[in-house]
RONU-180537 format. One record per residue (C-alpha): x, y, z. Coordinates in nm, 4 decimals. Layout:
N
VEXVEX         u         v         w
VEXVEX         X         Y         Z
...
# end
This chain:
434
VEXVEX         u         v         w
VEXVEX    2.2417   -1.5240   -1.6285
VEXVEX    2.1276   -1.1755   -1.6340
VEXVEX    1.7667   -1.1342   -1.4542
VEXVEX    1.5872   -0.8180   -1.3249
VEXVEX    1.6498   -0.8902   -0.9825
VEXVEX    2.0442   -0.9128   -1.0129
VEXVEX    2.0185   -0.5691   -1.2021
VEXVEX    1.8005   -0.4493   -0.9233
VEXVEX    2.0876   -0.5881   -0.6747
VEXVEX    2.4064   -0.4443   -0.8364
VEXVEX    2.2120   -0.0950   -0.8448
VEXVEX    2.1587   -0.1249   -0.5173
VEXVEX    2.5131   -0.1855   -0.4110
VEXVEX    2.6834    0.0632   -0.6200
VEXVEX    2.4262    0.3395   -0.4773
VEXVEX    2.4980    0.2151   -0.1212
VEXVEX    2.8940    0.2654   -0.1598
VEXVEX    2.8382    0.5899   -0.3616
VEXVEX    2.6192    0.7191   -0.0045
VEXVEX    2.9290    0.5730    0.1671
VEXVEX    3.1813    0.7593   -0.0052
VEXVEX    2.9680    1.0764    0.0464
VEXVEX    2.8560    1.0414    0.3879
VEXVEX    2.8884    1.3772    0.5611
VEXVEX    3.1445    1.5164    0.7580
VEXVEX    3.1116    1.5062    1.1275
VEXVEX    3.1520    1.9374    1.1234
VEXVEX    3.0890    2.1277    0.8358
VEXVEX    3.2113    2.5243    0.8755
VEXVEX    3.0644    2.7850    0.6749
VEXVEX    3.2679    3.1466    0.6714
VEXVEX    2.9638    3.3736    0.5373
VEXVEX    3.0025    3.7049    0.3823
VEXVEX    2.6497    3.8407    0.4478
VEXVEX    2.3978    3.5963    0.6064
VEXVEX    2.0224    3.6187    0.6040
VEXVEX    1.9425    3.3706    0.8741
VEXVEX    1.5571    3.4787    0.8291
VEXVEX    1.4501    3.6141    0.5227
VEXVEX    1.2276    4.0085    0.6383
VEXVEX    1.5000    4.0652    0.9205
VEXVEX    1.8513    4.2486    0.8386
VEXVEX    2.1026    4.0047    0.7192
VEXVEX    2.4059    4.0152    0.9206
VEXVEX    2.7898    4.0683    0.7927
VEXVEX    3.0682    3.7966    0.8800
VEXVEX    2.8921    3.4918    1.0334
VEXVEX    3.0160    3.1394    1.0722
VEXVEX    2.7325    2.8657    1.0342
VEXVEX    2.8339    2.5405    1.1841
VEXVEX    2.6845    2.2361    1.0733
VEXVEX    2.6605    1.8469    1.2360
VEXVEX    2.4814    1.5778    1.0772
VEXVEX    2.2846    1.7508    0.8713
VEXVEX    2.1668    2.0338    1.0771
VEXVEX    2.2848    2.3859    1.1883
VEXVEX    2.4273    2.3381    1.5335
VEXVEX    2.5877    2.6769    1.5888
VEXVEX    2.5856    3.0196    1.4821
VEXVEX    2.8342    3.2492    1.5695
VEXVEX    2.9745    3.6361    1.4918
VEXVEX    3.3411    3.6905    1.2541
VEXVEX    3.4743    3.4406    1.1247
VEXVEX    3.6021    3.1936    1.3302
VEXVEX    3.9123    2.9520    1.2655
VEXVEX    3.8589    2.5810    1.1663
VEXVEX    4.1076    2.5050    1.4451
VEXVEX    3.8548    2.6310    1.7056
VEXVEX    3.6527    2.2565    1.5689
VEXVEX    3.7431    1.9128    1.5901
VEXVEX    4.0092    1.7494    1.3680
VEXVEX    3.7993    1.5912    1.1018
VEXVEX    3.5540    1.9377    1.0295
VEXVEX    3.5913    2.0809    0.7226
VEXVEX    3.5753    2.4689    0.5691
VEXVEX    3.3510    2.6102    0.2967
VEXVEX    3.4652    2.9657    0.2557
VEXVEX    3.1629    3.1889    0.1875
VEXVEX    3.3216    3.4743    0.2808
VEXVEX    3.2504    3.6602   -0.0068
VEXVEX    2.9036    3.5471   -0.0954
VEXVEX    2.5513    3.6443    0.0260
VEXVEX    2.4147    3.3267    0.2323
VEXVEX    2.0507    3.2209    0.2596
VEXVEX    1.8215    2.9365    0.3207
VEXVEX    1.7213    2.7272    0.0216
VEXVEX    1.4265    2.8489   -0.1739
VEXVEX    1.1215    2.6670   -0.2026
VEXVEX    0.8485    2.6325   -0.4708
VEXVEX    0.5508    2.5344   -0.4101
VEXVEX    0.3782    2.4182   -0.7397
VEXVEX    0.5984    2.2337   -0.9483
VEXVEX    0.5459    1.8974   -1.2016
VEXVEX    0.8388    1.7537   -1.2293
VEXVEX    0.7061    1.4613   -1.4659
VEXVEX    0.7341    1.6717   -1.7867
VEXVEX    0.7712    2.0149   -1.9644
VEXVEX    0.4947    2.1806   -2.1769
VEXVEX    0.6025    2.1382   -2.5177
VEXVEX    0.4752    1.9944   -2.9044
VEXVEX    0.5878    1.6390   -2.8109
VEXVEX    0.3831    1.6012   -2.4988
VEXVEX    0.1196    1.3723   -2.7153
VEXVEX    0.3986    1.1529   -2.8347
VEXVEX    0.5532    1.1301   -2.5116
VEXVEX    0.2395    0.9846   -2.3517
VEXVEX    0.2210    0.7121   -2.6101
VEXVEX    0.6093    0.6903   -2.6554
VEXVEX    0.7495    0.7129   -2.3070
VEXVEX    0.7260    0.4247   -2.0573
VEXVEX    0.6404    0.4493   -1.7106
VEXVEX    1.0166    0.3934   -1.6417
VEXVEX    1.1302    0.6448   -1.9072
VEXVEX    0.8881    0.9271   -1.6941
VEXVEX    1.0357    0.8319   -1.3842
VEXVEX    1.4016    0.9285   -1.5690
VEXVEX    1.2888    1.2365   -1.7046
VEXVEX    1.1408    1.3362   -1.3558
VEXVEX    1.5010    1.3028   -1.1570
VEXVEX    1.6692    1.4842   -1.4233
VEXVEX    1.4263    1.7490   -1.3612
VEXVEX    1.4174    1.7170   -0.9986
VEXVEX    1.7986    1.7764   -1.0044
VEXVEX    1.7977    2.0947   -1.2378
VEXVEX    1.5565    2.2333   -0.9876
VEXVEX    1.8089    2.1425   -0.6937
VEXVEX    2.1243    2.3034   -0.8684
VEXVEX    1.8732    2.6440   -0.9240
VEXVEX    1.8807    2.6443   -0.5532
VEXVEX    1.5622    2.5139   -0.4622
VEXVEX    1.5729    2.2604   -0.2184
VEXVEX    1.2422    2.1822   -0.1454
VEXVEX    0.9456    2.1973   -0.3653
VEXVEX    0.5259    2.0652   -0.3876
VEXVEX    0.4910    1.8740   -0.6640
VEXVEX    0.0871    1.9544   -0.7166
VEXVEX    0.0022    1.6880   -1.0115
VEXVEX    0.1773    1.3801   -1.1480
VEXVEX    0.1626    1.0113   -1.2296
VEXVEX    0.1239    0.8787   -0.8608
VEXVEX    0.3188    0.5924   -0.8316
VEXVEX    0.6202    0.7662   -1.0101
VEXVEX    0.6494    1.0669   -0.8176
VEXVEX    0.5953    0.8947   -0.4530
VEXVEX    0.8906    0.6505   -0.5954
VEXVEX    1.0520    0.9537   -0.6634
VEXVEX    0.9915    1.1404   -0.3210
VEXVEX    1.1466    0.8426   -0.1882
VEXVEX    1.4288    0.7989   -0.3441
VEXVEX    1.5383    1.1613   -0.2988
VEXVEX    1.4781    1.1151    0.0529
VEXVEX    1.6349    0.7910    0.1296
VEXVEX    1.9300    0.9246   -0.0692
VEXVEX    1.9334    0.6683   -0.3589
VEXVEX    1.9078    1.0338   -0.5919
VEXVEX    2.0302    1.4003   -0.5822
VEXVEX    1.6943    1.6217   -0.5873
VEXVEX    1.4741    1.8630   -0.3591
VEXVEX    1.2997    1.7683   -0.1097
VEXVEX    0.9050    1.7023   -0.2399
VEXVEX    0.5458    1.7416   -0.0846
VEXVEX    0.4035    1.5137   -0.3674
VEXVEX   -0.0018    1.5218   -0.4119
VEXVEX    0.0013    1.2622   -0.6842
VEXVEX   -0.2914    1.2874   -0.9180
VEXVEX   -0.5258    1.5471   -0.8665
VEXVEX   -0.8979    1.5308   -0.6874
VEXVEX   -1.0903    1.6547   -1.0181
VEXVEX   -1.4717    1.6130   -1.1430
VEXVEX   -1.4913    1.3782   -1.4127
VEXVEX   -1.4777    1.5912   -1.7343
VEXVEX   -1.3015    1.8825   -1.5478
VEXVEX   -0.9454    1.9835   -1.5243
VEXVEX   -0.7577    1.7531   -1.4303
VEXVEX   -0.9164    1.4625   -1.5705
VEXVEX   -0.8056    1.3358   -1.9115
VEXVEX   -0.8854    1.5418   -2.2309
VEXVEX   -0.7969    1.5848   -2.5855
VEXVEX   -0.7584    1.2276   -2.6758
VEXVEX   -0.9269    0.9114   -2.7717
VEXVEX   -1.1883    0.7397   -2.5586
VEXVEX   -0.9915    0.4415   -2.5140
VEXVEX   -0.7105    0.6164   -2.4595
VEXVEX   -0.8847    0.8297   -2.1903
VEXVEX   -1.0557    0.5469   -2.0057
VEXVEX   -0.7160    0.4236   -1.9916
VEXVEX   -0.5926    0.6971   -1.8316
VEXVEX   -0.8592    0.8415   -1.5906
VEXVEX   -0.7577    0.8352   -1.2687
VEXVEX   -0.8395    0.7118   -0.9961
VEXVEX   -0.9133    0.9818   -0.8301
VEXVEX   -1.1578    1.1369   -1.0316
VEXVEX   -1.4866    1.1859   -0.8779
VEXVEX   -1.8352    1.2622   -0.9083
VEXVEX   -2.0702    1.3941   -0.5633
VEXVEX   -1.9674    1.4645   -0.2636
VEXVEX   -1.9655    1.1060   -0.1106
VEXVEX   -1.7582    0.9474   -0.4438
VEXVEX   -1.4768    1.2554   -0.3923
VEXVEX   -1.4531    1.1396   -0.0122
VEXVEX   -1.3544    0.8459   -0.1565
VEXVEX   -1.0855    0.9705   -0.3563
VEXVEX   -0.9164    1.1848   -0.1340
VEXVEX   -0.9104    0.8643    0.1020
VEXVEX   -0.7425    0.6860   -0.1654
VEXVEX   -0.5017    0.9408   -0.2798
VEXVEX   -0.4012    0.9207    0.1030
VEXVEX   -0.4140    0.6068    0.1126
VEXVEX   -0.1515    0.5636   -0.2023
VEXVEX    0.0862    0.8005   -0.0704
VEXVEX   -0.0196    1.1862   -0.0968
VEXVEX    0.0848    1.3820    0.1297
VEXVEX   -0.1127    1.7100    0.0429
VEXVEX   -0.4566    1.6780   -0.2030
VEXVEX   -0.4668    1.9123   -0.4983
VEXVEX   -0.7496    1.9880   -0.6670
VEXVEX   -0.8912    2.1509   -0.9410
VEXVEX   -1.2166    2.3967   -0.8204
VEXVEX   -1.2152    2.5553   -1.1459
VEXVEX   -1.1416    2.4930   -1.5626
VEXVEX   -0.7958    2.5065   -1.6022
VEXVEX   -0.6068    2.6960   -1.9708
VEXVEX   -0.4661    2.3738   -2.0791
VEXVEX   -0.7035    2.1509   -2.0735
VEXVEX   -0.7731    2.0328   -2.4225
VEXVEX   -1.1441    2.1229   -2.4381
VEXVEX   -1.3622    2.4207   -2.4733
VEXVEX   -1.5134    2.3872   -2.0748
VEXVEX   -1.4148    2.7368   -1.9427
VEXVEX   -1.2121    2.8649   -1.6019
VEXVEX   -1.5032    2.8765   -1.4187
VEXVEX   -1.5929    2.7000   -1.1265
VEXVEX   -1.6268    2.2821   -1.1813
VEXVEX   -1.6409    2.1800   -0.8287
VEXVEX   -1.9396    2.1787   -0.6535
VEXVEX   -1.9441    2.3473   -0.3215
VEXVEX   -2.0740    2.0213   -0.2055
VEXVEX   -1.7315    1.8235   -0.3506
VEXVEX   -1.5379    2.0606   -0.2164
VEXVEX   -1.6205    2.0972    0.1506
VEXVEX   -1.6158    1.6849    0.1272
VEXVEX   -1.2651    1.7116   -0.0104
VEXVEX   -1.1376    1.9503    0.2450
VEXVEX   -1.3188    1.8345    0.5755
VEXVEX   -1.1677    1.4043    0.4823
VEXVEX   -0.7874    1.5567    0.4150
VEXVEX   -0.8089    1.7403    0.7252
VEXVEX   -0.8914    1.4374    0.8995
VEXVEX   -0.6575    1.2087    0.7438
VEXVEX   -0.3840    1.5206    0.8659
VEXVEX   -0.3470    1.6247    0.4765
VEXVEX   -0.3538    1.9556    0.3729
VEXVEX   -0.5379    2.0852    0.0396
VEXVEX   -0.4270    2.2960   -0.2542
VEXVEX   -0.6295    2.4160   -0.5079
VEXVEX   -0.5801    2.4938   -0.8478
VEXVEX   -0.8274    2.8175   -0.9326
VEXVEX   -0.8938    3.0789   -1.1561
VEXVEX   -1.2385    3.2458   -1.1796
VEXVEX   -1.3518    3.4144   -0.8552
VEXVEX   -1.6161    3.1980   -0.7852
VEXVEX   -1.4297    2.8989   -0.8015
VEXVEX   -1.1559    3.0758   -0.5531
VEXVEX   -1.4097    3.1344   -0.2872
VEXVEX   -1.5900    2.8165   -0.3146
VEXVEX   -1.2453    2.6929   -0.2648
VEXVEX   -1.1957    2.9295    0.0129
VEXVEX   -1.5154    2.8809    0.2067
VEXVEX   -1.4429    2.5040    0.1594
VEXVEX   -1.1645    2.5585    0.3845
VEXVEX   -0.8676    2.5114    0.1197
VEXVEX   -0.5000    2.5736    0.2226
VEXVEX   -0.3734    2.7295   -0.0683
VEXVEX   -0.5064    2.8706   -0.3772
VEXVEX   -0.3079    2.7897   -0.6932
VEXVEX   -0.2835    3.0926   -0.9884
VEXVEX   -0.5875    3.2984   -0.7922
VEXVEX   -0.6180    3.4697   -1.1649
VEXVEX   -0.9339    3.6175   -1.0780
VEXVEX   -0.9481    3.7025   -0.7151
VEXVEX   -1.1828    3.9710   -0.6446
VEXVEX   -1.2987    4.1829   -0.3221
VEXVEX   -1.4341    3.8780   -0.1686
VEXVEX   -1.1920    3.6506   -0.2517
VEXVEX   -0.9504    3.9176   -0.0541
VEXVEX   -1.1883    3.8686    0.2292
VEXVEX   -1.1973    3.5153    0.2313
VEXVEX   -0.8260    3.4438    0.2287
VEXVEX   -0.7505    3.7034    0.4900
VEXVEX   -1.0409    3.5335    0.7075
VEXVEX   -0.9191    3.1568    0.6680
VEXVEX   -0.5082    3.2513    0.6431
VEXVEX   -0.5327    3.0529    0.3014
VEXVEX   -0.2041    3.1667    0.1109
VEXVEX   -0.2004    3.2450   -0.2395
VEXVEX    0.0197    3.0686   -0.4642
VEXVEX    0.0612    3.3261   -0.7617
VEXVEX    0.2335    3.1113   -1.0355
VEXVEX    0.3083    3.4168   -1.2421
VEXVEX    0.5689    3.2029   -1.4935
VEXVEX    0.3222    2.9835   -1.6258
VEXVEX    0.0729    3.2599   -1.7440
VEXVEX    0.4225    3.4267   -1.8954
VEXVEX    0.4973    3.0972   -2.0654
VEXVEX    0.1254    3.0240   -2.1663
VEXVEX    0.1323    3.3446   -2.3211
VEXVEX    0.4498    3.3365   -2.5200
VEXVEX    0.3850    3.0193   -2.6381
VEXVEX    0.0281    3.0728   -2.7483
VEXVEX    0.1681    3.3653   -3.0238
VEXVEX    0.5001    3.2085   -3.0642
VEXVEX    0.4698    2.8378   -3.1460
VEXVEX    0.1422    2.6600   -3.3608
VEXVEX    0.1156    2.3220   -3.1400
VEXVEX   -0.1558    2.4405   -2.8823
VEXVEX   -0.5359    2.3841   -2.9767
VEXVEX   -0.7187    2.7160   -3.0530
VEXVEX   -0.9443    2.6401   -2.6908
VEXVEX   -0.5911    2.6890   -2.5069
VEXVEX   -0.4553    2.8663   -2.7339
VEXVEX   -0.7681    3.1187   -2.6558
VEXVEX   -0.7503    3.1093   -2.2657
VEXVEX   -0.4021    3.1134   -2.2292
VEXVEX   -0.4029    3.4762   -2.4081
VEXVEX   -0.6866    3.5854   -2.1694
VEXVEX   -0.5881    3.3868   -1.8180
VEXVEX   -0.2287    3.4152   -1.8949
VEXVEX   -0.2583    3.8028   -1.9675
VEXVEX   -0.4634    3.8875   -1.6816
VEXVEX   -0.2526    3.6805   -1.3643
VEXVEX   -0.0332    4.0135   -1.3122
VEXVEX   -0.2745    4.2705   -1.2506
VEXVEX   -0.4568    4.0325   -1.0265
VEXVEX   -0.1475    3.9435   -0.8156
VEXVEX   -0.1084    4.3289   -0.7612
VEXVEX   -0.3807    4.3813   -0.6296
VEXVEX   -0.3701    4.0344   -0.3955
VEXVEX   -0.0509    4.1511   -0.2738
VEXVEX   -0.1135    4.5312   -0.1766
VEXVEX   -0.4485    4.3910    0.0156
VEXVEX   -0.2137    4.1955    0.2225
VEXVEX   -0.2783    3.8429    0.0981
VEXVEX   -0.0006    3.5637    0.1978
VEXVEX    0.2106    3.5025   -0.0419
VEXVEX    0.3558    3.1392   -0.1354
VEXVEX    0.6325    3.1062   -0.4036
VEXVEX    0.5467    2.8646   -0.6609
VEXVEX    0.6119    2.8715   -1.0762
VEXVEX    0.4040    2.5913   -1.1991
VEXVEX    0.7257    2.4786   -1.3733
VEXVEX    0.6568    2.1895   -1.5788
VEXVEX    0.4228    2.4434   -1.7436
VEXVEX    0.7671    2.6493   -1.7836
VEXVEX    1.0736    2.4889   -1.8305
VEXVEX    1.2591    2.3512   -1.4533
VEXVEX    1.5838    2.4923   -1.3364
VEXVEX    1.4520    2.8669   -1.3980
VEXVEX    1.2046    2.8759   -1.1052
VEXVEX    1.3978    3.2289   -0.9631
VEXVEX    1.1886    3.3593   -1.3174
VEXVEX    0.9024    3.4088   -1.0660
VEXVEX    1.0618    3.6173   -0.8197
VEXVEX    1.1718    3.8817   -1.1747
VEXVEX    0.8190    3.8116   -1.2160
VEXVEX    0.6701    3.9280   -0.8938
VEXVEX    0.9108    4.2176   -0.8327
VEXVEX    0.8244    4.3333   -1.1726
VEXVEX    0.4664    4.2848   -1.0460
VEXVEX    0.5380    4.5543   -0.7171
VEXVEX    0.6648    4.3149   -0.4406
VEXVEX    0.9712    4.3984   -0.2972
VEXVEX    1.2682    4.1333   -0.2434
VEXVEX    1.2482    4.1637    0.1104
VEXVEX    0.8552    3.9735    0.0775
VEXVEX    1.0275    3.7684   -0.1985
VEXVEX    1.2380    3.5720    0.0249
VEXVEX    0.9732    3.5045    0.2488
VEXVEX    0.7248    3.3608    0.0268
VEXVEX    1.0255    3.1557   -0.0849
VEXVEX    1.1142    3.0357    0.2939
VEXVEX    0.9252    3.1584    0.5542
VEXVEX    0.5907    3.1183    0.3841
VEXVEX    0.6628    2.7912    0.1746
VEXVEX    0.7867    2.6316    0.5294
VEXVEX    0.4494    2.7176    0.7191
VEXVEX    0.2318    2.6175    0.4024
VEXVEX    0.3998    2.2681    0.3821
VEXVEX    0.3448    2.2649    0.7848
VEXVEX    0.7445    2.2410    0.8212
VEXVEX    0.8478    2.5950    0.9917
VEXVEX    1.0298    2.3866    1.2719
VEXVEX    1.2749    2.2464    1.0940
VEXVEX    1.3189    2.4561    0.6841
VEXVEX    1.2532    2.8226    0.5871
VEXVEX    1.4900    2.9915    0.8216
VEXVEX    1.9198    2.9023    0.9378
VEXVEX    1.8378    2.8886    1.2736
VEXVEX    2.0099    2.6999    1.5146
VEXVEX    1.8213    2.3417    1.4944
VEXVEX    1.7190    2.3536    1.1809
VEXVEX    1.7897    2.1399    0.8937
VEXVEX    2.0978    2.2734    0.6813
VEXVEX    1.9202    2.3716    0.3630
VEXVEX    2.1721    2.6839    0.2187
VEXVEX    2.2624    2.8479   -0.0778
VEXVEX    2.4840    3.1141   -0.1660
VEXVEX    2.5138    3.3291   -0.4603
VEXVEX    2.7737    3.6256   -0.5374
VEXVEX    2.5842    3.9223   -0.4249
VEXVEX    2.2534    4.0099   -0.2158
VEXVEX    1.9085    3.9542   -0.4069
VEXVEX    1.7849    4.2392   -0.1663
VEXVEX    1.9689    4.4880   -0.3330
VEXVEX    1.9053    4.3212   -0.7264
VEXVEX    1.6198    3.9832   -0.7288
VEXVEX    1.8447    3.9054   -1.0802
VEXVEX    2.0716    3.7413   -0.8184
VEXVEX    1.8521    3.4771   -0.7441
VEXVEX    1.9077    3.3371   -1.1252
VEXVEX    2.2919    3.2445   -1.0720
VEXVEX    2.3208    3.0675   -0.7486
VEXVEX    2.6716    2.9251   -0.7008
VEXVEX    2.6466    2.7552   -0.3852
VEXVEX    2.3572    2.4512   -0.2930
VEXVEX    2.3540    2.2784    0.0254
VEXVEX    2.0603    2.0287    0.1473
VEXVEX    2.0648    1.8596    0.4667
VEXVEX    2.4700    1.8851    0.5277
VEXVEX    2.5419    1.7870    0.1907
VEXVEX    2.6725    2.0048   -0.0624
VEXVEX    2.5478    1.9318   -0.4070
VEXVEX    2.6820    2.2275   -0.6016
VEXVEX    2.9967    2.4616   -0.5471
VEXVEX    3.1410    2.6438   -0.8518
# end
């Protein structure tokens, strides 16, 4: 007789051979036309990368002969491709894309259906070349499940930092809007919170559930279904609770802001990224600089917002409203973030915009004044040290994990690159080669 746990049983077992059959190669070899070991130095002409169990054991000038390696290595000829570690972005949802169905799908989609929907996105975000991203907002239990399964191997997907639902003031952004009280007091999580003491209590029990970095929401957000503002939401109170428990529990904390005083309540909280920054102003400047908070610019979704809001009919005229103004205003205030010497983290807010076209951002912030070379390092480098994993991602260094992509020419010379990768590589395994 059929049951769930047979079902649950034969998945199991045909996942376990399909690992088996993939299993890596004792010795990969990598011939690389230009490498960028770390993205802000020179990249170098002619390397070969050699690869064991997942990692990069050996890095060595010209090209040098697979006969030089044990018997069972293999070859992946580069040799005519630029060669970099894999990008990452640090705000991402993968449980959904913005869209005139997103009402339906709440009511229409089942827990199990999101979780779907999520790998498929998770693995157009991997073939775009980026292998490890934040996921800063989603159904809890689906996107640890998730974060799991792409790292026990059971799925093909990046690597996630998965917050779970966000820390949020009841009535703020990131609570539940826009739909009928019973449907919203079915939804609210749990993790919505009210005074200092009750939010110390749900950053404990986002940890406690599985988060490995808080998000939360220090300011109105544009689509939230509800005419509340982008001002600050937070208390200054709520926040330094937030911050000061994370830290303790070894968690760090993003937050999602966008008017100034929200950013440097955030900031004098003690925050560890700000999310959009839309309105930073002198003393926001100040305050990042001061704490070494990075920035998290999110320049796609304001694009998106914006496009959408005189393109389609589906938004409410509250979002409709902000996502003109917030949307329209992110550039300028990234400019002006960036020449003051802010740190820069890559991150899209895909979900917002559509996943697998996260290297939009970079077109985004080189149209915006920063130059590929600082590109690359918010999208290694930085992303690495914000995630607190520099040790083992962000750079090819000998000892590091074997994140790579390739692509046919060097983004340093056009960013466009970045759209076509060709070549996608996470931990030793190669996941896409055209």
């Amino acid at each position: 007789m059929f049951t769930l746990k047979s079902s649950i049983t034969t998945i199991a077992l045909v996942v376990s051979a399909a690992l088996s059959q993939s299993a890596l190669a004792a010795t990969t070899v990598i011939h690389a036309g230009e490498l960028l070991v770390t993205a802000g130095k020179a990249p170098l002409k002619q390397q070969t990368l050699v690869i064991t169990d997942g990692k990069i054991t050996e890095l060595k000038s010209g090209f040098v002969a697979l006969n030089r390696f044990e018997k069972d290595a293999r070859l992946i000829d580069l040799s005519s491709s630029f060669v970099m570690s894999g990008l990452m972005d640090m705000h991402v949802h993968l449980q959904g894309e913005l869209g005139p169905k997103n009402d339906s799908e709440m009511i229409n989609l089942s827990d199990a259906d999101t979780l779907m929907k999520s790998a498929y996105f998770a693995n157009k975000t991997l073939m775009a070349g980026f292998t490890t991203v934040r996921d800063l907002g989603s159904s809890a239990e689906q996107i640890f499940a998730l974060r799991d399964g792409v790292k026990r191997g059971w799925i093909t997907g990046p690597r996630i930092i998965a917050a779970g639902s966000s820390v949020a003031v009841t009535g703020g952004h990131g609570d539940v809007d826009g739909m009928a009280p019973d449907l919203m007091e079915l939804h609210t999580a749990k993790t919505v919170c009210d005074g200092p003491y009750d939010c110390r209590r749900a950053t404990r029990h986002a940890i406690k559930f599985g988060a490995d970095v808080i998000k939360i929401t220090s300011t109105g957000g544009v689509l939230s279904d509800t005419d509340t503002g982008t001002g600050q939401q937070m208390a200054d109170d709520e926040l330094k609770e937030v911050v000061d428990t994370a830290h303790a529990l070894g968690r760090k904390v993003a937050s999602h802001a966008h008017a100034a005083a929200g950013i440097n309540a955030a900031l004098r909280a003690g925050v560890d990224s700000i999310e959009h920054g839309s309105y930073a102003n002198k003393e926001s400047i100040k305050l990042f600089k001061k704490g070494g908070a990075y920035l998290v610019p999110t320049l796609m979704a304001g694009d998106t917002v914006v496009n959408m809001a005189k393109t389609t009919d589906f938004m409410s005229p509250a979002i409709r409203a902000k996502a003109i103004r917030v949307g329209g205003d992110m550039i300028e205030n990234f400019k002006r973030s960036y020449k003051a010497g802010v740190k820069i983290a890559y991150g899209t807010d895909s979900g917002v915009s559509k996943h697998g076209y996260n290297a939009r951002e970079a077109q985004l912030m080189f149209e915006a004044g920063m130059s590929p070379q600082d590109i690359l390092v918010s999208a290694t480098i930085n992303g690495a040290d914000l995630i607190g994993k520099s040790k083992s991602l962000g750079t090819l260094d000998v000892g590091k994990v074997a994140d790579i992509i390739a692509m046919h020419a060097s983004p340093l010379n056009d960013i466009n690159e970045l759209l076509d990768v060709d070549f996608v590589m996470k931990g030793g395994k190669v996941v896409k080669q055209k």
